[in-house]
C-alpha positions in Angstrom: -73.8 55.1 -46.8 -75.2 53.6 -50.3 -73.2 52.2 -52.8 -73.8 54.4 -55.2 -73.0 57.4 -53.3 -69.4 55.3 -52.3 -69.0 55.3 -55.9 -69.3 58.7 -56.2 -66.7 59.6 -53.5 -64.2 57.3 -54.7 -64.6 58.5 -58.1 -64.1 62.2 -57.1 -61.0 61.3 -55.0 -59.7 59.2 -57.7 -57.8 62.3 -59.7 -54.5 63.6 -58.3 -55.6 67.3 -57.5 -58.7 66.4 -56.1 -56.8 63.9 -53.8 -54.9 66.9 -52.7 -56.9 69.0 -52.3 -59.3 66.7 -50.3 -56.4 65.7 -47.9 -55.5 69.6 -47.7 -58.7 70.2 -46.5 -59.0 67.5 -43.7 -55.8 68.3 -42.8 -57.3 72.0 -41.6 -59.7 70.6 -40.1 -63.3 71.9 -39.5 -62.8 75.2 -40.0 -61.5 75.0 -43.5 -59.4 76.8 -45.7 -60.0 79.9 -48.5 -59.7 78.8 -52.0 -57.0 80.8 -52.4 -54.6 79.5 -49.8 -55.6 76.0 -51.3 -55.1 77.3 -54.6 -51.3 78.8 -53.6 -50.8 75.7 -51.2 -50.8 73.2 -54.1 -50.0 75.3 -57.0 -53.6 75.5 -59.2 -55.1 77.8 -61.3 -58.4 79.9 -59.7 -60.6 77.5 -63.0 -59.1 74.4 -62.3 -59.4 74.4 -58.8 -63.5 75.6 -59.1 -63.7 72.4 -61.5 -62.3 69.9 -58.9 -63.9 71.4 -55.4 -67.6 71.2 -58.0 -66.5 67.8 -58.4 -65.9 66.8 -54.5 -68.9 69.0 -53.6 -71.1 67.0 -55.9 -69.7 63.7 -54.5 -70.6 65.4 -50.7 -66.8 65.2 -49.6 -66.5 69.4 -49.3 -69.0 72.1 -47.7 -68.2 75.7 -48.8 -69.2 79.4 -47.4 -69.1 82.4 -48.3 -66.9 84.2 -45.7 -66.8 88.2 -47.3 -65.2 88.0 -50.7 -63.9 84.6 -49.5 -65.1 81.3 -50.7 -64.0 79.1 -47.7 -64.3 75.1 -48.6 -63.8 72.5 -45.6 -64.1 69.0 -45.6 -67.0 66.8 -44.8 -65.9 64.7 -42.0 -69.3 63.0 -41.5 -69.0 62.1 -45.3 -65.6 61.0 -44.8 -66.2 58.7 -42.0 -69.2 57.1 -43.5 -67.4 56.2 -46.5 -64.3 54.3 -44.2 -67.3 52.8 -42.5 -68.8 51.6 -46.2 -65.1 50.0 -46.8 -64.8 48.3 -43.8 -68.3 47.4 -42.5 -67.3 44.1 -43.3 -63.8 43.6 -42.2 -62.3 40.8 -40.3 -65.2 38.6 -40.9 -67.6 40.8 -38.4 -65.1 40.7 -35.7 -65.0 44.3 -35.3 -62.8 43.7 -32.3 -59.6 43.0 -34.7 -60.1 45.6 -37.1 -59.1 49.5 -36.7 -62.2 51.9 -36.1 -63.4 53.8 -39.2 -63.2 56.8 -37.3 -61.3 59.7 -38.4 -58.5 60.0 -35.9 -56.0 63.3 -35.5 -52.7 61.4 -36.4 -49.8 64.0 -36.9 -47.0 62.4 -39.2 -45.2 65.8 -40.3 -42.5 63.8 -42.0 -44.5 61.8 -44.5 -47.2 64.7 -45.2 -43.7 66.7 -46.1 -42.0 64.0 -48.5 -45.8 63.4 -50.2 -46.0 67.3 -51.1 -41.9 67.3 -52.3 
């Protein structure tokens, strides 16, 4: 990943909704979610949410498809991954061997992704 386009992710993840949302979206996993159930899920209106998933699409963090009348929007993973790699490519002085791996790893924590929504 370039710098520029790390800049770009970080930016679009650095607003509240978009943060949700983005996190929503990974939590679905590949297959994504309508922009309604997002848009019910975290309490947005229809036009704010098209403003903030333009905003992660043009940083590359969010793929959408048309799916009938349904607009379905799912994270980029490959996008996501590259961007930990960007932060971390570094870490531990090159010893990659005492850092955690970049990767995007299924972690299930119900409790904290329940008090962070409260």
């Amino acid at each position: 990943m370039k710098k520029r386009d790390a800049v770009a992710a970080l930016a679009a993840l650095a607003q509240d909704n978009r943060l949700d949302v983005f996190r929503l979206l990974v939590e679905a996993g590949p297959e994504g979610l309508p922009a309604g159930s997002v848009a019910g899920t975290l309490k947005l209106a229809p036009n704010t949410l098209t403003f903030h998933f333009d905003r992660l699409r043009d940083a590359g963090l969010v793929t959408v498809r048309r799916d009938g009348r349904s607009m379905i929007y799912a994270a980029r993973f490959d996008t996501m991954n590259a961007l930990l790699g960007y932060l971390t490519e570094n870490c531990c002085e090159g010893r990659v061997e005492q850092c955690a791996t970049p990767e995007c790893a299924s972690v299930d924590i119900p409790s904290l992704r329940k008090k962070e929504r409260v």
